[in-house]
C-alpha positions in Angstrom: 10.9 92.0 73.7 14.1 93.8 73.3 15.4 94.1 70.0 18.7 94.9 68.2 19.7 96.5 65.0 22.9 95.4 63.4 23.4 97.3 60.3 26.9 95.8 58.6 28.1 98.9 56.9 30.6 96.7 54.8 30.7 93.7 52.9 32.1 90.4 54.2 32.5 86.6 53.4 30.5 84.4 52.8 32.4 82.3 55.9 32.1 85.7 58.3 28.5 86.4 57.2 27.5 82.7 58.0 29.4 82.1 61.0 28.1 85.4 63.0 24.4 85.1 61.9 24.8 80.9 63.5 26.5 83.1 66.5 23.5 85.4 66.9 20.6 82.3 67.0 22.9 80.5 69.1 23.3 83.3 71.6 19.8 83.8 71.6 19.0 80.1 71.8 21.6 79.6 74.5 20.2 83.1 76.9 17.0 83.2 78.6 14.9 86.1 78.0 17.7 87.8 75.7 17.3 90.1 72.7 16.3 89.6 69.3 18.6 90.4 66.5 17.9 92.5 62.9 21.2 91.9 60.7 21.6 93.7 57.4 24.7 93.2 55.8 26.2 92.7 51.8 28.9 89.9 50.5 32.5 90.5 49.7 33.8 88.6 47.1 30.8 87.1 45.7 29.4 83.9 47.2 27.6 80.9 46.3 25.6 80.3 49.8 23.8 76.5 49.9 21.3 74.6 52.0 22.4 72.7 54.8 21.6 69.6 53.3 22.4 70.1 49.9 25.3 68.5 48.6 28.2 69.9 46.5 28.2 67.9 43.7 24.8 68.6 43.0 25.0 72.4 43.2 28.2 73.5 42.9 30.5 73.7 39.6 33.9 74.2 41.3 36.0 74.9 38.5 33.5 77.7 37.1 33.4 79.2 40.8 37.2 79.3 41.1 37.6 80.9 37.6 35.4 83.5 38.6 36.5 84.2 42.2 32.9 83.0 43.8 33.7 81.8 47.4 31.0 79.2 48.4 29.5 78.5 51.5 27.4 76.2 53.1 24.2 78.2 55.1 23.1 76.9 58.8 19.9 76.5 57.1 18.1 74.7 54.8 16.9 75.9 50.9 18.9 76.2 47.9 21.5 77.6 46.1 22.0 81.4 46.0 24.7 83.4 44.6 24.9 86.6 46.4 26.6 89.6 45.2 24.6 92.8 44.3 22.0 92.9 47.3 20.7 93.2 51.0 20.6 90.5 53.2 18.3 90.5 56.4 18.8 87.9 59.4 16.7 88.1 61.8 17.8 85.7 65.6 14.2 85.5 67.0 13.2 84.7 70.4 10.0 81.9 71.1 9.2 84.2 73.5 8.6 87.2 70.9 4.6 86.1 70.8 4.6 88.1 67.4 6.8 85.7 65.8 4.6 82.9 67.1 5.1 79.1 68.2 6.1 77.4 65.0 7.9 78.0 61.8 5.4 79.2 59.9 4.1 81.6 62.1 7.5 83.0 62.0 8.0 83.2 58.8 4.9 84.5 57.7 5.7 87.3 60.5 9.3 88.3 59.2 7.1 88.3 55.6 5.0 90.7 56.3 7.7 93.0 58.0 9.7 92.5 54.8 6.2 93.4 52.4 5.7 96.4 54.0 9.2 97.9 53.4 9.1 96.7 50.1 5.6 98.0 49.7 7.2 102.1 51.5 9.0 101.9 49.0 6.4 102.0 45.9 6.7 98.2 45.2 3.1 96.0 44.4 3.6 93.3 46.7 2.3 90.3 46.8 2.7 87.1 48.9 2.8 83.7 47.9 0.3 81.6 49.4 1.0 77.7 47.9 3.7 75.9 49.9 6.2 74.4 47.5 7.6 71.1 47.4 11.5 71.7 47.9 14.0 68.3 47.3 17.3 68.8 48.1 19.1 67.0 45.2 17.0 69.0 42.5 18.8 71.5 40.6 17.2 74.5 41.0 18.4 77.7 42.5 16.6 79.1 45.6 15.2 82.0 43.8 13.3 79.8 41.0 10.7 77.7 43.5 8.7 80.4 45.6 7.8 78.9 48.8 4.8 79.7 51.1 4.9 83.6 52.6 7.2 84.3 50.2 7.3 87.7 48.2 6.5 88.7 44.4 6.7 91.4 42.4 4.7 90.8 38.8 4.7 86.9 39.6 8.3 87.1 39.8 10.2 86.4 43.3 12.4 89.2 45.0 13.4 87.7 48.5 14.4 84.3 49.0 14.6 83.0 52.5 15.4 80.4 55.0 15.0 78.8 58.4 16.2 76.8 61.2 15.1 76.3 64.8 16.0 75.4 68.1 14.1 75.3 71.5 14.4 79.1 72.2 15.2 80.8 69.3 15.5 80.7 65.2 17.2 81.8 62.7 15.9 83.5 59.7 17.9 85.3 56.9 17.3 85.7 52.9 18.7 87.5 49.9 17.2 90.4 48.6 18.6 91.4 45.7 19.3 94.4 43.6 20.4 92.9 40.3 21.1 89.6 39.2 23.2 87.7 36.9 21.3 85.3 35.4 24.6 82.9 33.4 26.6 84.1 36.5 24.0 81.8 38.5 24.2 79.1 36.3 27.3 78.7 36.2 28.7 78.3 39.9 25.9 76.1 40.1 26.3 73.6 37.3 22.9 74.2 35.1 22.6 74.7 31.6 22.3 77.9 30.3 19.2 77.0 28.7 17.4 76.9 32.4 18.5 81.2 31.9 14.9 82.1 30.5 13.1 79.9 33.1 15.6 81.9 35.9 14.5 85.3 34.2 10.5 84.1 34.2 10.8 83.6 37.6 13.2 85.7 39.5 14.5 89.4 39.6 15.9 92.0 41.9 14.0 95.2 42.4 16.3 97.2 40.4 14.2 95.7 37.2 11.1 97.1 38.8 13.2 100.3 39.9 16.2 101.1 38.0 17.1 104.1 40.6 16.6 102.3 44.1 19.4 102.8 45.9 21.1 100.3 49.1 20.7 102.8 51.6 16.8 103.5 51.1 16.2 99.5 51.0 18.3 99.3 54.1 16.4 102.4 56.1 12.8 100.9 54.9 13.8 97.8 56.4 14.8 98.6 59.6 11.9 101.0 60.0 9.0 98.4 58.7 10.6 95.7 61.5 10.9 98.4 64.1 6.5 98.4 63.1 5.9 94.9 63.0 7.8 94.0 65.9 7.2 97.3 68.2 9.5 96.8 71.4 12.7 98.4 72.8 14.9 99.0 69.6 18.9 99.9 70.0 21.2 100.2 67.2 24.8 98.6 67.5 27.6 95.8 66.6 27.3 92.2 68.0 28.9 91.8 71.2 32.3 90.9 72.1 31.1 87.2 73.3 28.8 87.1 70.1 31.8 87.9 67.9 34.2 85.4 69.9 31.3 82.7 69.3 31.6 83.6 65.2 35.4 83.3 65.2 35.4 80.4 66.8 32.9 78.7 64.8 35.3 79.8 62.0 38.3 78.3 62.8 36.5 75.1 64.1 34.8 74.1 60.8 37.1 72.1 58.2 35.3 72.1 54.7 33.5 68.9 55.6 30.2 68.4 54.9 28.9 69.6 57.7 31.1 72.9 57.6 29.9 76.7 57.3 32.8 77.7 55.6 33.2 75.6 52.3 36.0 78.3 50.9 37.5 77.7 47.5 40.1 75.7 49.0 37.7 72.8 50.6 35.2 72.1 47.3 36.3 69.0 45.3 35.4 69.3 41.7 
C-alpha cells in the first residue's frame, strides 16, 4: 500500500481537526485502491473533543468551557470525553486492503498499537499494552483517559494514548490523544465532574512529560512517523491533504449546524 504523511505543523480547531480527519476516511472509503493517511497535528484553542454518541448534557459543562475559552467538539467516532490542549494527536485513514491492518476492528487497532508502542518504546518509555477489553457506556461520566480499553498503552499502570474508531466498507478511521501534560481540574471542569474524581484522573492517566520532563513535540512527532513507516513498510511520501480532500473538510464544515449529529459543536451551538 501507499501511504501518506501529513505532518500539521500548526495547531487548529477542534471543528478543522475533526472535519479533515472525517475527509481523509471518507476519501479513502469513497477511492478504490487509494492511499493511506498518517496525520499528526496539535489543537488551537483548547478543545473538549466527545464521542459520537455521547450526549452534551452528560459531558459537557458549558458555562465552565465558555469561561475558559475551551471550544468543544463532537469526534466522528465513538469514546469519551477528551480535552486536548498540550499534546500529539495521530489519525491514521486506513485502507481494508492494507492486510497489515487486518479485517476487523480489532485487528486494526491492535496494529496502529503496536506502531504507536514502538515509538513510545524509541523513545526510552516501558511500555506496556493493555490486554482486558473494557466495558465503555456512553452516558457514564468518565473521561476517555480514565477506562483503558483493549490494545491500549501504559506507562506504570497509568494510560498515555487514548484512542478511537469508526469503520466503513473500505476504510477506517483511527485517531487518539497523546499527551504531553495534563490538567487534571481543567478536565473536570469542561466536563462536569467533581473535583473529587481529580485523584482517581491522576491514578489513572498522565502524559509522558511525568515520566520525561524534557521530551520535546518534535522528537515524539519524528518517532512516530518513523515507527509507522516500520510497522506498515510500503511507499511513504510526505505532504498536505489534497485540494479535493481539503474541499471535502470545508464543506463538511459549513454543512454541520451544532445539532446532535454535528462535528463542529463550537461555543456558540452547546446549550447549558
Amino acid at each position: 500500500m501507499s501511504w501518506k504523511l501529513i505532518d500539521d505543523p500548526a495547531p487548529r480547531s477542534g471543528a478543522w481537526n475533526m472535519a479533515m480527519d472525517e475527509a481523509l476516511w471518507q476519501d479513502l472509503e469513497e477511492s478504490a485502491g487509494g492511499e493511506c493517511v498518517l496525520r499528526l497535528y496539535g489543537w488551537d484553542p483548547p478543545c473538549l473533543s466527545l464521542g459520537f454518541h455521547q450526549r452534551l448534557e452528560d459531558a459537557v459543562d458549558a458555562a465552565y468551557c465558555r469561561e475558559h475559552g475551551i471550544d468543544v467538539v463532537r469526534r466522528p467516532t465513538g469514546g469519551k470525553a477528551v480535552l486536548h490542549e498540550h499534546e500529539v494527536t495521530y489519525a491514521v485513514a486506513g485502507s481494508a486492503a492494507e492486510a497489515r491492518l487486518g479485517s476487523g476492528l480489532a485487528k486494526a487497532y491492535a496494529a496502529v498499537s503496536g506502531a504507536l508502542k514502538a515509538a513510545l518504546e524509541s523513545l526510552g518509555f516501558s511500555v506496556c499494552a493493555e490486554s482486558r477489553p473494557a466495558r465503555l457506556f456512553p452516558g457514564e461520566a468518565a473521561p476517555c483517559f480514565e477506562v483503558p480499553t483493549e490494545h491500549e498503552l501504559l506507562i506504570g499502570g497509568k494510560k498515555v494514548v487514548g484512542s478511537a474508531q469508526r469503520r466503513g466498507r473500505r476504510a477506517f478511521l483511527q485517531h487518539g490523544s497523546i499527551p504531553l501534560t495534563l490538567d487534571y481540574e481543567r478536565l473536570a471542569g469542561a466536563s462536569g465532574i467533581s473535583l473529587s474524581r481529580v485523584p482517581s484522573f491522576r491514578a489513572s492517566f498522565a502524559g509522558l512529560r511525568d515520566f520525561r520532563a524534557d521530551l520535546d513535540e518534535a522528537a515524539l512527532r519524528r518517532a512516530l512517523a518513523d515507527a509507522f513507516r516500520a510497522h506498515f513498510p510500503g511507499r511513504w511520501t510526505a505532504g498536505e491533504p489534497t485540494v479535493a480532500q481539503r474541499r471535502r473538510a470545508e464543506a463538511l464544515l459549513s454543512s454541520r449546524d451544532g445539532g446532535p449529529e454535528a462535528i463542529d459543536l463550537r461555543l456558540r451551538d452547546v446549550r447549558g
